[in-house]
gemmi code that builds the backbone of each chain (N, CA, C; Angstrom):
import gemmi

chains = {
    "A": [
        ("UNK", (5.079, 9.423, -6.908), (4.580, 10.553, -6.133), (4.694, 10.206, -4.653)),
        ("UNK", (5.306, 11.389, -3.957), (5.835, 10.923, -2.155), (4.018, 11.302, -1.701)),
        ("UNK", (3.991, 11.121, -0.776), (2.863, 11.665, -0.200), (3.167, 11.890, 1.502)),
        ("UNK", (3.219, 12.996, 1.937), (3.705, 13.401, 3.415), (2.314, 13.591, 4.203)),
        ("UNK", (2.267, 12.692, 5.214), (0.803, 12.800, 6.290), (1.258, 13.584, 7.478)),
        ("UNK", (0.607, 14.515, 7.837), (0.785, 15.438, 9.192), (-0.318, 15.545, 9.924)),
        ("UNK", (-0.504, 15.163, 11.322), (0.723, 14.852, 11.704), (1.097, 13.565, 11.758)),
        ("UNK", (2.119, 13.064, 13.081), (2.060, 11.605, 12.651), (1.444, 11.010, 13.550)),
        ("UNK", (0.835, 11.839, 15.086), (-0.091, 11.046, 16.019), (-0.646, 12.719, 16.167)),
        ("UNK", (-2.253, 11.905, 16.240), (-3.152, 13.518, 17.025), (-4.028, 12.442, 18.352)),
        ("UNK", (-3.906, 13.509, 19.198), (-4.357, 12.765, 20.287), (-5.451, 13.772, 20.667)),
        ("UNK", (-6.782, 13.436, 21.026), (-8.301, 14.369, 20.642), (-8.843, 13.778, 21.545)),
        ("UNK", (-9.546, 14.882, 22.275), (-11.265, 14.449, 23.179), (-12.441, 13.750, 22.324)),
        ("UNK", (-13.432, 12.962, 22.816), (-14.031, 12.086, 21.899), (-14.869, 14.067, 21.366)),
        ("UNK", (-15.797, 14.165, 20.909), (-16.233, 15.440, 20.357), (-15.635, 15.842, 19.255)),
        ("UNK", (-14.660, 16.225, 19.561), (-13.729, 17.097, 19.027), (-13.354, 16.535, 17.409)),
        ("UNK", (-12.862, 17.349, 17.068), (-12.446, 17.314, 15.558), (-11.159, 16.977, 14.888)),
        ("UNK", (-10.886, 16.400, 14.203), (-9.412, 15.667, 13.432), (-9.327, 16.278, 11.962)),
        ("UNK", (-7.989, 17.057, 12.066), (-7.690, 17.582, 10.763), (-6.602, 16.973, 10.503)),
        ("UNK", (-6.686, 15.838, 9.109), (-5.436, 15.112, 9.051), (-5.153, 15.648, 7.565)),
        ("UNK", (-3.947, 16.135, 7.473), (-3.043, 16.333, 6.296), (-2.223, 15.477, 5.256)),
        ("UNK", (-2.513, 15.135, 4.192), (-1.714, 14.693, 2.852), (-1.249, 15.683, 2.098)),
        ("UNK", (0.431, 15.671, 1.786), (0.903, 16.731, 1.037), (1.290, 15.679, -0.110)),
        ("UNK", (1.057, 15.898, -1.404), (1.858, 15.503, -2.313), (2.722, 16.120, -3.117)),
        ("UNK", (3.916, 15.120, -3.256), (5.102, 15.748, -3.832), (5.089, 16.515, -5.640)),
        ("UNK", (4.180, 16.090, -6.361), (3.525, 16.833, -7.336), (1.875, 16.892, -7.700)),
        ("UNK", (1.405, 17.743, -8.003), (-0.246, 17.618, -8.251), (-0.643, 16.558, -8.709)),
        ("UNK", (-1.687, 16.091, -8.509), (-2.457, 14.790, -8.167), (-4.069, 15.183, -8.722)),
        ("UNK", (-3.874, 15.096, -10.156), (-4.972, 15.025, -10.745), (-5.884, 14.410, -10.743)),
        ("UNK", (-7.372, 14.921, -11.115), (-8.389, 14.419, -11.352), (-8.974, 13.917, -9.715)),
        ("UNK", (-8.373, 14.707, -8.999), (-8.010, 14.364, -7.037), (-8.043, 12.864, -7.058)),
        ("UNK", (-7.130, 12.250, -7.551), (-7.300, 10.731, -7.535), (-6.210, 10.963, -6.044)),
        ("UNK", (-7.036, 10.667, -5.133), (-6.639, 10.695, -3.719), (-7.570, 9.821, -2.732)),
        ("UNK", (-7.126, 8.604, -2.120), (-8.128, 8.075, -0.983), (-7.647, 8.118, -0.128)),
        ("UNK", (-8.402, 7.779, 1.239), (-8.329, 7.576, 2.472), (-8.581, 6.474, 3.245)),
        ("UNK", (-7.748, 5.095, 4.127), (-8.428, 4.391, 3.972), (-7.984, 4.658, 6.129)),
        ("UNK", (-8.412, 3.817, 6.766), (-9.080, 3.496, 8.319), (-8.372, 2.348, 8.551)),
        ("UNK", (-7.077, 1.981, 9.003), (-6.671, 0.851, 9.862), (-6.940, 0.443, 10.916)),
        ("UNK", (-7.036, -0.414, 11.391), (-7.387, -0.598, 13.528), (-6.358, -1.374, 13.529)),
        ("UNK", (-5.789, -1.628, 14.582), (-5.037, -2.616, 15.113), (-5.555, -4.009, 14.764)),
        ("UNK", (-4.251, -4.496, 14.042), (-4.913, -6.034, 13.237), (-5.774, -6.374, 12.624)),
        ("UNK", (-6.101, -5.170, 12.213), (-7.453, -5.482, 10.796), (-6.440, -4.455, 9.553)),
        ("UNK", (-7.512, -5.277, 8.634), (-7.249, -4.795, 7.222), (-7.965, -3.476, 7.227)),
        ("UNK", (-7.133, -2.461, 6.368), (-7.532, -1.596, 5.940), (-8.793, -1.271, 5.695)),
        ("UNK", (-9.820, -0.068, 5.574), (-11.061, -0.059, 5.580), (-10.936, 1.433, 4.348)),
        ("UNK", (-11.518, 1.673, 3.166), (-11.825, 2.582, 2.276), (-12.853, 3.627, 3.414)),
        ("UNK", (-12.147, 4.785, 3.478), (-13.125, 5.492, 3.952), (-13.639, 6.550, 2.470)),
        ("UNK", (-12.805, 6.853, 2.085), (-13.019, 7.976, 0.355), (-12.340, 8.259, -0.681)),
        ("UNK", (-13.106, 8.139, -1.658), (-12.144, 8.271, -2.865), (-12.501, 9.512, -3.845)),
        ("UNK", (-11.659, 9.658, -4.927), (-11.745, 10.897, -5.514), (-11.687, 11.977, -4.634)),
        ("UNK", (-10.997, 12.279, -3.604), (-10.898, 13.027, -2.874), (-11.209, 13.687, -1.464)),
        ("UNK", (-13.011, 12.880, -2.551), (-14.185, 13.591, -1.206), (-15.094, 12.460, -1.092)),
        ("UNK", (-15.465, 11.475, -1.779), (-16.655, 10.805, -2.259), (-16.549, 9.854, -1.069)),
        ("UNK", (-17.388, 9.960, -0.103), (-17.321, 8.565, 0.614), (-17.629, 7.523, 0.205)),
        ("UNK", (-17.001, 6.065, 1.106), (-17.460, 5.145, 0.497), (-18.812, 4.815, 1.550)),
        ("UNK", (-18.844, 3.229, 1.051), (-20.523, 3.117, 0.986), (-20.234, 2.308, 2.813)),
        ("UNK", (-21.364, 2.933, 3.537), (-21.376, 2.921, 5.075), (-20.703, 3.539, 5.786)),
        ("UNK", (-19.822, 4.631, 4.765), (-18.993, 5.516, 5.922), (-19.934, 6.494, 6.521)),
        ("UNK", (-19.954, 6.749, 7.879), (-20.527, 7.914, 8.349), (-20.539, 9.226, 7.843)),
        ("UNK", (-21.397, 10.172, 8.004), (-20.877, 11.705, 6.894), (-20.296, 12.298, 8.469)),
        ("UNK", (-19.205, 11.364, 8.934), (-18.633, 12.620, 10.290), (-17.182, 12.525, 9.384)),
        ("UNK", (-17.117, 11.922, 8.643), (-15.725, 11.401, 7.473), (-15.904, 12.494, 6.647)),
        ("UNK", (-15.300, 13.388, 6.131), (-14.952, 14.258, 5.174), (-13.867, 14.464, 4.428)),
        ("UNK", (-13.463, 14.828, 2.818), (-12.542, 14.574, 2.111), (-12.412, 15.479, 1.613)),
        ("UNK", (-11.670, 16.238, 1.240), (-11.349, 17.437, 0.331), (-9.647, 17.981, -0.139)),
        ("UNK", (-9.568, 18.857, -0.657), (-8.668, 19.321, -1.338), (-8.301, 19.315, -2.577)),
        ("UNK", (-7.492, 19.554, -3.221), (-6.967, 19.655, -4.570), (-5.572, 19.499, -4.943)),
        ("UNK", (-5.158, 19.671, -6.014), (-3.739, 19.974, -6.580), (-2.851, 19.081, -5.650)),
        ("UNK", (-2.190, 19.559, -4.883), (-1.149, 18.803, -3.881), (-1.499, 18.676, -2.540)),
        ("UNK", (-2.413, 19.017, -1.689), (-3.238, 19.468, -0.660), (-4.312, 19.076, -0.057)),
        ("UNK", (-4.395, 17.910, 0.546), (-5.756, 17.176, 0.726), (-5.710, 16.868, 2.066)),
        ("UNK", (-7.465, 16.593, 2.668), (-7.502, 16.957, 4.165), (-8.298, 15.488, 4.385)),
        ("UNK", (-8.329, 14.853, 5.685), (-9.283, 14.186, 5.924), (-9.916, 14.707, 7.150)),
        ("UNK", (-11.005, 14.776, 7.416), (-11.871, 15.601, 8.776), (-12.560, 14.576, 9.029)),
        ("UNK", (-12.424, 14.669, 10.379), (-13.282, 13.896, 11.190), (-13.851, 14.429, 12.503)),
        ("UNK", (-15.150, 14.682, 11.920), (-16.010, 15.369, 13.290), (-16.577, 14.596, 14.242)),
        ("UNK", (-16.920, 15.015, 15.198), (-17.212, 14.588, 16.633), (-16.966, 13.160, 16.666)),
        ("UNK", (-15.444, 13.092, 17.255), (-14.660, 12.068, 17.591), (-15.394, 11.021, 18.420)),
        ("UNK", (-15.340, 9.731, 18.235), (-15.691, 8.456, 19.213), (-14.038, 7.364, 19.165)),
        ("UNK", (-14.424, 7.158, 20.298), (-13.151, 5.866, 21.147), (-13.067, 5.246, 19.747)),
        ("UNK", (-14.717, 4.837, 19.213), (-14.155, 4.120, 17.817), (-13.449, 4.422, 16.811)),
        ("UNK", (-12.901, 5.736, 16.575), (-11.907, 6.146, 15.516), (-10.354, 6.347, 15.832)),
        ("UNK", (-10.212, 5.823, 17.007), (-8.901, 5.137, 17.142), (-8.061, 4.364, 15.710)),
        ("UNK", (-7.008, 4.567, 15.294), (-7.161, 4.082, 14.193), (-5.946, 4.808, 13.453)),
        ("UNK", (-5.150, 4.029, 12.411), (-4.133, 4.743, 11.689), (-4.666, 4.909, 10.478)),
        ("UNK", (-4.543, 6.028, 10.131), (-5.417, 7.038, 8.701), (-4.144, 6.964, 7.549)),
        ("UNK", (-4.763, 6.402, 6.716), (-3.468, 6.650, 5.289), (-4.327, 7.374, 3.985)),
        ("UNK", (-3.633, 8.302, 3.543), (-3.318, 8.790, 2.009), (-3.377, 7.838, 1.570)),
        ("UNK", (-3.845, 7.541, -0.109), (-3.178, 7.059, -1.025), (-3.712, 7.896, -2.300)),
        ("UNK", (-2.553, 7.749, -3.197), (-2.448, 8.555, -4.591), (-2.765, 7.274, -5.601)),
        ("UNK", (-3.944, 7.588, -6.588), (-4.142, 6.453, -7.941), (-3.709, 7.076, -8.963)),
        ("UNK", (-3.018, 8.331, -9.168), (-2.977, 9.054, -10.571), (-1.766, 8.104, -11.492)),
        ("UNK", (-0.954, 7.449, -10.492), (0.059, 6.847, -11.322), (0.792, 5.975, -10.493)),
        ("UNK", (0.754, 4.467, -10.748), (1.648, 3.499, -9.884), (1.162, 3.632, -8.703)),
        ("UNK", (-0.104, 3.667, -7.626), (-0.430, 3.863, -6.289), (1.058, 3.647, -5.351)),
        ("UNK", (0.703, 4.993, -4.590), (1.504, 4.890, -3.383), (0.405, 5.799, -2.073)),
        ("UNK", (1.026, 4.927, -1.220), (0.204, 5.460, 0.379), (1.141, 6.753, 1.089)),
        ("UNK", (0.844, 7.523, 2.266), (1.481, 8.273, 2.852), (1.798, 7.502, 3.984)),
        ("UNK", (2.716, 8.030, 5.272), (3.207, 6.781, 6.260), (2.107, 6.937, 7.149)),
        ("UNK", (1.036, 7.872, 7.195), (-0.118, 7.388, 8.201), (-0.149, 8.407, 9.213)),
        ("UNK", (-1.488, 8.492, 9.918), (-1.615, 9.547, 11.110), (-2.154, 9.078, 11.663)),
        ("UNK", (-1.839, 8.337, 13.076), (-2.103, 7.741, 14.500), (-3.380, 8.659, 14.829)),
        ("UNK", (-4.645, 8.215, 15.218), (-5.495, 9.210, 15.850), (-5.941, 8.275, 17.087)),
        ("UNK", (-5.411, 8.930, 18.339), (-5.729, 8.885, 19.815), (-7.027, 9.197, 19.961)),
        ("UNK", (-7.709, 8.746, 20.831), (-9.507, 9.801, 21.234), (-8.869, 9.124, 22.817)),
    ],
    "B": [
        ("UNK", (-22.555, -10.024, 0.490), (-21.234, -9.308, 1.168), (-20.290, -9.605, 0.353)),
        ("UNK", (-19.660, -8.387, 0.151), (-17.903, -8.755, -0.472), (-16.768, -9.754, 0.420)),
        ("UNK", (-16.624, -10.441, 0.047), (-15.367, -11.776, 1.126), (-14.234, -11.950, -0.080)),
        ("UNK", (-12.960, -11.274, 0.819), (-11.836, -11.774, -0.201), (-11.079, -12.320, 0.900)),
        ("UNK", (-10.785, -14.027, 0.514), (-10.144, -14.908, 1.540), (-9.152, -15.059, 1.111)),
        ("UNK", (-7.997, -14.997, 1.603), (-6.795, -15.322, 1.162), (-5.754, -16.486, 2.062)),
        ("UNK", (-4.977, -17.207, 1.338), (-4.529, -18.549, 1.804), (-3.104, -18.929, 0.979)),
        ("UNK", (-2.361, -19.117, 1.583), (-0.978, -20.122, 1.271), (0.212, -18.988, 1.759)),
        ("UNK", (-0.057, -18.419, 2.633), (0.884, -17.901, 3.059), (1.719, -18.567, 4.218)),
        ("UNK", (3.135, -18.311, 4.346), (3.916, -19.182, 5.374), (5.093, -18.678, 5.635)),
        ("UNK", (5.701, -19.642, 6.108), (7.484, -19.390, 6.139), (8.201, -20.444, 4.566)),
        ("UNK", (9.426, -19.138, 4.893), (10.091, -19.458, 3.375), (11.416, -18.956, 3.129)),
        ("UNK", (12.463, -20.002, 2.689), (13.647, -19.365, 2.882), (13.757, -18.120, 2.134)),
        ("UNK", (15.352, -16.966, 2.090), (15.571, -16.784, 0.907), (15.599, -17.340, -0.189)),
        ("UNK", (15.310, -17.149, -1.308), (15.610, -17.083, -3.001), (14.389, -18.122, -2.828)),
        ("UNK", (13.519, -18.392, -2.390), (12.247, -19.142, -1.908), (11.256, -18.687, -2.943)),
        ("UNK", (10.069, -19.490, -2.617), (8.584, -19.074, -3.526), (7.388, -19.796, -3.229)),
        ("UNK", (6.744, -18.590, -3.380), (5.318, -18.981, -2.174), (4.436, -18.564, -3.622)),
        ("UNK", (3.010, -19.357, -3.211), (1.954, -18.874, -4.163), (0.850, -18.561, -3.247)),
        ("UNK", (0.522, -17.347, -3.297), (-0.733, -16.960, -2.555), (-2.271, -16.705, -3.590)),
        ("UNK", (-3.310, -17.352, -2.815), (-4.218, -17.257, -3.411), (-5.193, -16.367, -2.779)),
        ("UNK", (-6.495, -15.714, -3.560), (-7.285, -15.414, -2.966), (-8.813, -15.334, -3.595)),
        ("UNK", (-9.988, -15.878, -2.743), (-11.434, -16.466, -2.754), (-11.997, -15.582, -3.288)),
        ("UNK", (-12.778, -14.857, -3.962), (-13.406, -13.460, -3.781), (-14.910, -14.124, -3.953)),
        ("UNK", (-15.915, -13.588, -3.326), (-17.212, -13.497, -3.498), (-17.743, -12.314, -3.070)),
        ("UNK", (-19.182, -12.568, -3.390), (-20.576, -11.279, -3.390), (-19.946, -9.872, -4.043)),
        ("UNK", (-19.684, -10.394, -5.215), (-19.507, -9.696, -6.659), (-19.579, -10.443, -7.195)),
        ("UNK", (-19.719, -9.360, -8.982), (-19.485, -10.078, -10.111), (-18.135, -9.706, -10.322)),
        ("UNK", (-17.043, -11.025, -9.957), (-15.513, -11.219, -9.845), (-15.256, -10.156, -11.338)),
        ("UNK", (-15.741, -10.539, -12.296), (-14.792, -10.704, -13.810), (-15.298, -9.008, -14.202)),
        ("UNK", (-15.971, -8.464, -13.491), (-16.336, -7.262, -13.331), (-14.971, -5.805, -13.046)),
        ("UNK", (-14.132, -6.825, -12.219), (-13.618, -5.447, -11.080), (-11.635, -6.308, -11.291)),
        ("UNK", (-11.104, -4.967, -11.701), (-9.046, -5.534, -11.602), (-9.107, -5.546, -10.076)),
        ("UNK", (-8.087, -6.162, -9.848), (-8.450, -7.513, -8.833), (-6.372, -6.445, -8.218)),
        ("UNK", (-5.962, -6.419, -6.559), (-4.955, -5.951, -6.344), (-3.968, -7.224, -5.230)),
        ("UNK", (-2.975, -6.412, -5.102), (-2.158, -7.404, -3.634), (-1.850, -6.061, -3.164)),
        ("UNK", (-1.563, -5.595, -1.971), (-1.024, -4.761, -1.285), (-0.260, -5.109, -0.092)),
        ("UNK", (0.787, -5.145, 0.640), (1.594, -5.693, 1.453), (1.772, -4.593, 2.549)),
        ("UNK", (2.174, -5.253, 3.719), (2.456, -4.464, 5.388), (3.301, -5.058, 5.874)),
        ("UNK", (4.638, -4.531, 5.614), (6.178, -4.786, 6.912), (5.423, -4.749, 8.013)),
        ("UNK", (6.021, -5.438, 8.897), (5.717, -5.489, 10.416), (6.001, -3.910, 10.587)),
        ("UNK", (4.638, -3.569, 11.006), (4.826, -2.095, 12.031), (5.433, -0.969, 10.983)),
        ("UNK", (4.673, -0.895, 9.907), (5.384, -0.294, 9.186), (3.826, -0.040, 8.138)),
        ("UNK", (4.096, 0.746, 6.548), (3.119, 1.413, 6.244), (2.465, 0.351, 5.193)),
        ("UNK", (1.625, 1.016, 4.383), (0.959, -0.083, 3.275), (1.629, 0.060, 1.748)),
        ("UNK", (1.859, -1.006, 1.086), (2.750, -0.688, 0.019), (1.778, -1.359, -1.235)),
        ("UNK", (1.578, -0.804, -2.197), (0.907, -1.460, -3.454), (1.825, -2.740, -4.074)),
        ("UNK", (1.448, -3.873, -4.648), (2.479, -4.637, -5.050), (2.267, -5.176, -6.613)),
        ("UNK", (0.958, -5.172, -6.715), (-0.042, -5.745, -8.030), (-1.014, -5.588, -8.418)),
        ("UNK", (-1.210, -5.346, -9.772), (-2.681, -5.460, -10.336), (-2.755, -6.105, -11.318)),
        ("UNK", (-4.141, -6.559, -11.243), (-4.305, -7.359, -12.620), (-5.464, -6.673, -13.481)),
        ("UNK", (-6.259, -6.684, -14.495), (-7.375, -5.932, -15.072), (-8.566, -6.775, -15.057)),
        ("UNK", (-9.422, -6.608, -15.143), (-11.066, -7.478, -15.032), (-10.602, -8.485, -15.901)),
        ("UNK", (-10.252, -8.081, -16.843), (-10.100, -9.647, -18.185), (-9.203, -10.309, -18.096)),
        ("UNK", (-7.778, -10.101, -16.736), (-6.613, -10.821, -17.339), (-5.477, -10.479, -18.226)),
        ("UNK", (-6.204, -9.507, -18.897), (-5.121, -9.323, -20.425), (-4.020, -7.972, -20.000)),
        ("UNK", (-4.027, -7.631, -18.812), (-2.790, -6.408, -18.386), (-2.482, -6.986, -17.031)),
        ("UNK", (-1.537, -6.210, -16.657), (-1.103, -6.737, -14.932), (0.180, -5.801, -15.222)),
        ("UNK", (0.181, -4.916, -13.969), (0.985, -3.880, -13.358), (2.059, -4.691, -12.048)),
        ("UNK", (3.275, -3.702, -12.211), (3.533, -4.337, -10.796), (4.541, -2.814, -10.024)),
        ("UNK", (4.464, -2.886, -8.867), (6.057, -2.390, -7.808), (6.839, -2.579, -8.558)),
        ("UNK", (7.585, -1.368, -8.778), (8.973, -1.431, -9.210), (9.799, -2.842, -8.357)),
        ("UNK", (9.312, -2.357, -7.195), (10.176, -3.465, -6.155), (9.915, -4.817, -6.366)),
        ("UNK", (9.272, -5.088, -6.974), (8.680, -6.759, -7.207), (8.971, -7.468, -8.452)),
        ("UNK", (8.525, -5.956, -9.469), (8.223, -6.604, -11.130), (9.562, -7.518, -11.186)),
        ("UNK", (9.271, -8.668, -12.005), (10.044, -9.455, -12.474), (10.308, -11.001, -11.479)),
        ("UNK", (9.652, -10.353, -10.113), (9.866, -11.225, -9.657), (8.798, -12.325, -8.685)),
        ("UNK", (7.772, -11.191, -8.876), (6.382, -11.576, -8.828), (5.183, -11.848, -9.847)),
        ("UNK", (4.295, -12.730, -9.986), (3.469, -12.341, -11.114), (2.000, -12.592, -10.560)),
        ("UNK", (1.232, -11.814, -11.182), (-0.454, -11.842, -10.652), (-1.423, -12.455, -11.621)),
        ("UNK", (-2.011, -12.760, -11.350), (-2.906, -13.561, -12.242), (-4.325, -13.818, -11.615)),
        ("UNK", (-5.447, -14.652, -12.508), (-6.693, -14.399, -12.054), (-7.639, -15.461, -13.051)),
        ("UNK", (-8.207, -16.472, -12.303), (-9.239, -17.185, -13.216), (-10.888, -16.328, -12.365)),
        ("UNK", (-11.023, -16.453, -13.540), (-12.385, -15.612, -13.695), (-13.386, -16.828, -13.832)),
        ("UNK", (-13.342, -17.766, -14.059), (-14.041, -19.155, -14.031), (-14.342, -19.268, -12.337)),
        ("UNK", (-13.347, -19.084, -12.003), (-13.573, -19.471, -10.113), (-13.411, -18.861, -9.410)),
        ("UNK", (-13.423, -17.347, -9.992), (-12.980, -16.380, -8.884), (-11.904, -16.105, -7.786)),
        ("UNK", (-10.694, -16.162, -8.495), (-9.830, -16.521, -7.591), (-8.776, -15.479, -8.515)),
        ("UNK", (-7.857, -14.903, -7.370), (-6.398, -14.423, -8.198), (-5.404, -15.007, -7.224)),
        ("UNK", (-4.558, -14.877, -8.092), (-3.227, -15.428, -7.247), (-1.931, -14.373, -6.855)),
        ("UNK", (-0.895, -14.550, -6.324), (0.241, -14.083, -6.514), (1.790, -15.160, -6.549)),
        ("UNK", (2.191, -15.257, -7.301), (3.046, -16.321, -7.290), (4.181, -14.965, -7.145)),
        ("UNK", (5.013, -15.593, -5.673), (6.310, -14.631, -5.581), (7.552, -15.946, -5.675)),
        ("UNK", (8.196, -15.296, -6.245), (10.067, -16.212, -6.696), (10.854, -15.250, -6.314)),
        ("UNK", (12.054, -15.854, -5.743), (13.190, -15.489, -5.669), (12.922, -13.912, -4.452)),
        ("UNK", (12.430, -14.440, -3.202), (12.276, -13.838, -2.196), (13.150, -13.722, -1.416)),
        ("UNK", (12.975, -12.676, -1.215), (13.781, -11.584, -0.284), (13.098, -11.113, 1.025)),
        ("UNK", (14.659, -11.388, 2.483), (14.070, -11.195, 3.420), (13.127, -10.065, 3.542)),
        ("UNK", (13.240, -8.609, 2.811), (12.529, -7.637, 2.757), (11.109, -7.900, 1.849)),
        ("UNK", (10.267, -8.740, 1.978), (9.530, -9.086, 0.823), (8.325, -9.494, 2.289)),
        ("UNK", (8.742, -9.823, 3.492), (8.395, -10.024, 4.616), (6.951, -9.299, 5.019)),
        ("UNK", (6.218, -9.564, 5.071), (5.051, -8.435, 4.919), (3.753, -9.703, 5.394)),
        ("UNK", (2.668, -8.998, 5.871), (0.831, -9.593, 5.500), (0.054, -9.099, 3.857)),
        ("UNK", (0.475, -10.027, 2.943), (-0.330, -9.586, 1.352), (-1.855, -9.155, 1.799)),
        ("UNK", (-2.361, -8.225, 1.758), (-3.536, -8.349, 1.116), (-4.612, -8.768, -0.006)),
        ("UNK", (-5.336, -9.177, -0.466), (-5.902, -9.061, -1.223), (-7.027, -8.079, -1.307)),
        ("UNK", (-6.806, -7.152, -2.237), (-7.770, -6.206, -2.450), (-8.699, -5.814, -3.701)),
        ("UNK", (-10.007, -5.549, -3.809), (-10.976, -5.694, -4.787), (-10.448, -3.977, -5.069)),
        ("UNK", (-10.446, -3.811, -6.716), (-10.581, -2.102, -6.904), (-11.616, -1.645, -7.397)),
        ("UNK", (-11.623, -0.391, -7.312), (-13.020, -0.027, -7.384), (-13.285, 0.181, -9.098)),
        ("UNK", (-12.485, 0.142, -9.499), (-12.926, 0.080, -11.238), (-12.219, -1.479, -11.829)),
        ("UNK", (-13.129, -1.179, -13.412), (-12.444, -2.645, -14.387), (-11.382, -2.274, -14.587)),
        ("UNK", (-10.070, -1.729, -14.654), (-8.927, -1.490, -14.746), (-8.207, -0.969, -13.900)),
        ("UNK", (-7.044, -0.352, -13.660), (-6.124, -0.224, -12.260), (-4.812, -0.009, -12.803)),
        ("UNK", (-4.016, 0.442, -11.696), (-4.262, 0.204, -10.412), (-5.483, 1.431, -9.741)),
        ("UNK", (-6.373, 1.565, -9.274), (-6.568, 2.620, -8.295), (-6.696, 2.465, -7.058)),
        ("UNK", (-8.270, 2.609, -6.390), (-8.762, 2.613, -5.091), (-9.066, 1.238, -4.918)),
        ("UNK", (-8.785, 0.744, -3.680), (-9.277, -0.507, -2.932), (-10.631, -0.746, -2.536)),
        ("UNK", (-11.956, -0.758, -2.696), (-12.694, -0.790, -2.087), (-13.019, -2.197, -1.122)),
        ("UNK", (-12.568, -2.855, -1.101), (-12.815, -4.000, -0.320), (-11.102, -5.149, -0.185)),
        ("UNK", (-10.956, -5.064, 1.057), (-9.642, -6.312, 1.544), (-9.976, -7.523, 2.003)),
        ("UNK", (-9.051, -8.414, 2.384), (-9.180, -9.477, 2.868), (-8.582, -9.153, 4.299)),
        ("UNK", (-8.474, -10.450, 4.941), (-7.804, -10.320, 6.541), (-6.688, -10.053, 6.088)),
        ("UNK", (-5.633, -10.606, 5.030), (-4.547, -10.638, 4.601), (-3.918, -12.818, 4.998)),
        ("UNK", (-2.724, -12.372, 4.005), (-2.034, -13.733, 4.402), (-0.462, -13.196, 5.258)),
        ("UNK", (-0.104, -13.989, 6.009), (1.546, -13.715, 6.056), (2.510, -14.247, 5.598)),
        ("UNK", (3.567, -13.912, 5.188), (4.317, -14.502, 4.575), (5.630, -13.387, 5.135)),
        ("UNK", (6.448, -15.006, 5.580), (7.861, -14.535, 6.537), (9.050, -15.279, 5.092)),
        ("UNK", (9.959, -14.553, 5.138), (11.395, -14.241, 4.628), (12.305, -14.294, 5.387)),
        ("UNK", (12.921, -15.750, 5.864), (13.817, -16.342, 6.954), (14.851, -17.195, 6.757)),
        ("UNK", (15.854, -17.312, 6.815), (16.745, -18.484, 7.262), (16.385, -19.115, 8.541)),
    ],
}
model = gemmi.Model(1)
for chain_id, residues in chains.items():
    chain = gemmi.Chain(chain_id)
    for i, (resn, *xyz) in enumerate(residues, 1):
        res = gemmi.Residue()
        res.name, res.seqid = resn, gemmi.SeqId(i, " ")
        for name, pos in zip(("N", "CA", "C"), xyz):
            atom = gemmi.Atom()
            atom.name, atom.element = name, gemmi.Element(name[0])
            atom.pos, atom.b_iso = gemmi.Position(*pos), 0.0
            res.add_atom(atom)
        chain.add_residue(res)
    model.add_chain(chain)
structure = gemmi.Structure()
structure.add_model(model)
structure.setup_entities()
């Protein structure tokens, strides 16, 4: 399963809001879909799984949703600290990631 | 706290072989399938391995199977990745990653810093 992230950099006032896009190339059941939080030279960070479910210490400014092929990550009222490359990933079969969405503040 | 340390990463020719290990604590290890996930320089995150809570399954990358294998003592909390017959494209920081269920592959809930491991003449 491909997974397409849009866009590939969003550049945002700290406040402001981040609508990041995962398209998958066929439906993606049971929303086995996560999201995970890169920084520069750190390991990956789980922000949600099953779609929507945060993980444990994520802020509720992190939001997860969608269905079928179509999944969003939101991030409300932006801080300097969410600088950061955002990835998709699909568990329904063989995990694969999307190439990522650069978020500027 | 969850700590997954990982160690024996280096430089290595082609057709080369490295064994990477990794520490896990603050879990119950024999609980949770145990992953590797890899990062090209400047480039995206790629799944590479899983193993299952007990040992008794292990998944791999098309791109790897056969030439990687994963493994896991549950006595000491530790999994490994033994890679053979490496390829400059094999070039990456492994992760080690905890999943969030006893079987896999799925979600990552917890990484390590990662190891590196270069693919050089």
């Amino acid at each position: 399963i491909v997974l397409t992230q849009s866009p590939g950099t969003l550049s945002l006032s700290p406040g402001e809001t981040a609508a990041l896009s995962c398209r998958a190339s066929r439906t993606v059941s049971s929303n086995y879909i996560a999201w995970y939080q890169q920084k520069p030279g750190q390991a990956p960070r789980l922000l949600i799984s099953g779609a929507s479910n945060r993980a444990t210490g994520v802020p509720d400014r992190f939001s997860g949703s969608g269905s079928g092929t179509d999944f969003a990550l939101t991030i409300s009222r932006l801080e300097p600290d969410d600088c950061a490359v955002y990835y998709c990933q699909q568990y329904i079969i063989s995990p694969t990631f999307g190439h990522g969405t650069k978020v500027e503040v | 706290e969850v700590q997954l340390v990982e160690s024996g990463g280096g430089l290595v020719q082609p057709g080369g072989s490295l064994r990477l290990s990794c520490a896990a604590s603050g879990f119950t290890f024999s609980n949770y399938a145990m992953n590797w996930v890899r990062q090209a320089p400047g480039k995206g995150l790629e799944w590479v391995a899983n193993i299952v809570f007990s040992g008794e399954d292990t998944f791999y990358a098309s791109s790897v199977e056969g030439r990687f294998t994963i493994s896991r003592d549950n006595s000491r909390n530790m999994v490994y990745l033994q890679m053979s017959s490496l390829r400059v494209e094999d070039t990456a920081v492994y992760y080690c990653a905890k999943d969030g269920l006893k079987i896999g592959p799925y979600f990552f809930d917890y990484w390590g810093q990662g190891a590196r491991v270069t693919v050089s003449s």
